[in-house]
N, C-alpha and C positions, 0 to 999 in steps of 0.2 A: 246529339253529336257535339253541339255547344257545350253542353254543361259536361262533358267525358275531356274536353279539349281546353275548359275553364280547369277541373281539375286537375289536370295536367299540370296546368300552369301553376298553380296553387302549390303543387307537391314539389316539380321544380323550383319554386323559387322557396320552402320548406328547406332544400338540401343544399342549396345553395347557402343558405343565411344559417346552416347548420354547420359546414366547413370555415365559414370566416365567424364563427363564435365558440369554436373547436381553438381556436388558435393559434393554428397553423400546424394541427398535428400531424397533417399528411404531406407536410411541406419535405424537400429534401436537407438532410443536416450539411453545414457549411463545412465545407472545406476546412484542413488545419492548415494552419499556419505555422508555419518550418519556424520564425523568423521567435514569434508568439510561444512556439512549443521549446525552444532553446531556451527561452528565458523562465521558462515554468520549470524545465527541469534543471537550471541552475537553481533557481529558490527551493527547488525542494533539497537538494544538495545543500544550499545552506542552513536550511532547515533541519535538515538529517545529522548534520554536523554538530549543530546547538544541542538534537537529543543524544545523541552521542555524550557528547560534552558532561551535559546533565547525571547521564543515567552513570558516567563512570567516575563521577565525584560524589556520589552516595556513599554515604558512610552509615549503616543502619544503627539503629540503639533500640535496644530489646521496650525498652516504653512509647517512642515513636514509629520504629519501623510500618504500622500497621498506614500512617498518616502519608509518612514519606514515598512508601508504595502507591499509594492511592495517588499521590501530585503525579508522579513517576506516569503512573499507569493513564490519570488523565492528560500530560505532556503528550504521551507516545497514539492515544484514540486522536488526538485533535492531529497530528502527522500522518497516520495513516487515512484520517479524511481527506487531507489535502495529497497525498499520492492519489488517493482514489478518484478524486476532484478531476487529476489528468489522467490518468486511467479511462474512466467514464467517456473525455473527448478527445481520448485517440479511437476508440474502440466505436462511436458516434461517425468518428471522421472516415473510417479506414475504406469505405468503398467507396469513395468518390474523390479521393485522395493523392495525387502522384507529386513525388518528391524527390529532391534528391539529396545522400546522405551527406553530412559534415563531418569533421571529428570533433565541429562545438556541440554537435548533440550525440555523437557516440561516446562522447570521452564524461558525461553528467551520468547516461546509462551505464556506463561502470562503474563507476563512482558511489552511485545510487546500489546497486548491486554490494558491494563494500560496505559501504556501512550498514546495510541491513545484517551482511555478516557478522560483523564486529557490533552490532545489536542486540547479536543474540550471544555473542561470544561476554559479552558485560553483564548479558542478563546471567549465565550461569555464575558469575561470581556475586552477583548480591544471593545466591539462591545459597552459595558456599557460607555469607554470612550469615545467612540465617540459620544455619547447621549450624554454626557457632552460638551463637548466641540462643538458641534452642535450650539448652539446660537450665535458663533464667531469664525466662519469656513465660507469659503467660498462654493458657492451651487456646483462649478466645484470640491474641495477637496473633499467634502463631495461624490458628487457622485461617482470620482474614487477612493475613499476610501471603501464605497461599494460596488460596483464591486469586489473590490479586496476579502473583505471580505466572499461574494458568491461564489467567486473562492475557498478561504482558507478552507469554510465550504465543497464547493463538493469532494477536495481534501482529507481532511482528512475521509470524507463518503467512499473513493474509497479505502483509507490506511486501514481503517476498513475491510470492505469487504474482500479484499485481505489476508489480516493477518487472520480472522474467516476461508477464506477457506484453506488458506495453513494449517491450523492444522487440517481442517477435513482430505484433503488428506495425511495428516501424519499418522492420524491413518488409513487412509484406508490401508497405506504402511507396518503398523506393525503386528509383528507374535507373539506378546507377551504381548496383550491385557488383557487378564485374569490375569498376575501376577500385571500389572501396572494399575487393573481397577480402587483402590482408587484414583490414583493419577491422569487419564483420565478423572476420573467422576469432581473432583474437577475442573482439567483443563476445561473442557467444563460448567460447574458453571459460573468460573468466566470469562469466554467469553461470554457467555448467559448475566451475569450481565454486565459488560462493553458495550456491543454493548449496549443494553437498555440504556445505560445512554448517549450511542454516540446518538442516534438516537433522546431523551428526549432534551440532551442537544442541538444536532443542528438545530431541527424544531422551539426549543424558539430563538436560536439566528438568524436561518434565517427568522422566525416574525417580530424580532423586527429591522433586516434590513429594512426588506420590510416596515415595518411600521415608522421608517426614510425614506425610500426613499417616500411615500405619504408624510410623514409631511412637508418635505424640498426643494423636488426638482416637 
């Protein structure tokens, strides 16, 4: 009976000293912070604006483009990490979470929304230059240029994505739905309309890749 009751103790205190060198992985995730979460989605807003910025002063050249794609292409991975970065601790926060909504943090989620549009709406015009410049490009530029371009398009599809759902889960999080429903209803508008144009605009530019890659290579 001693040594069943020595065991015991043995294995308990095994699972015990197994939880506190775990971690804390069965711990509950903290709470977000409204205050915390406004100024993450400002930076990404100002963040979003610089790739913006970037991606619509390219000017390609049939012997670069191939380089210029690739900065382009690693600009836009390191932005969509840091969307995801918030993404990951809304979606961590949301069941332990109540809040209440601002328009300093509904008015970044549009925002954010927008230029993911206008993301994808720049990327179809570098995609126009490169049609251009197609007749005195080389077939190796051309094709890691598209590539790159396929990249840039899934990429900003997944920045989309992420951004539409972190605001559904924001409103899942808020207690004060009814006083802020004109401003929800609008915000969910012009998400509705943005993704639509994300989606319009990347299936024509990922066509008329695909439709350089038949012509060219």
């Amino acid at each position: 009976m001693k040594k069943q009751q020595s065991a015991g103790r043995v294995l308990l205190a095994f699972f015990f000293g197994f939880l506190m060198l775990s971690g804390g992985g069965f711990k509950a995730q903290a709470a977000l912070n409204p205050a915390n979460f406004t100024d993450d989605l400002n930076q990404l807003v100002l963040d979003g604006n610089l790739l913006l910025a970037s991606m619509e002063s390219v000017t390609l050249k049939s012997l670069t483009m191939t380089s210029q794609l690739a900065t382009l292409e690693n600009s836009t991975q390191i932005y969509l990490n840091s969307v995801g970065d918030v993404y990951k601790m809304v979606s961590a926060s949301k069941d332990n979470t109540t809040m209440s909504l601002t328009n300093e943090m509904l008015v970044p989620l549009q925002t954010l929304s927008t230029i993911t549009a206008s993301l994808t709406q720049s990327l179809g015009g570098l995609a126009g230059q490169i049609a251009v410049l197609s007749s005195f490009t080389s077939l190796s530029t051309l094709e890691s240029s598209l590539t790159s371009m396929l990249r840039l398009s899934d990429d900003i599809g997944v920045m989309a994505d992420r951004i539409l759902e972190m605001s559904d889960q924001i409103l899942i999080m808020a207690d004060n739905i009814g006083i802020m429903a004109d401003r929800i209803l609008a915000t969910q508008i012009i998400q509705g309309d943005n993704l639509q144009v994300i989606v319009d605009a990347s299936l024509a530019t990922q066509k008329n890749i695909l439709m350089m890659f038949s012509m060219f290579l």
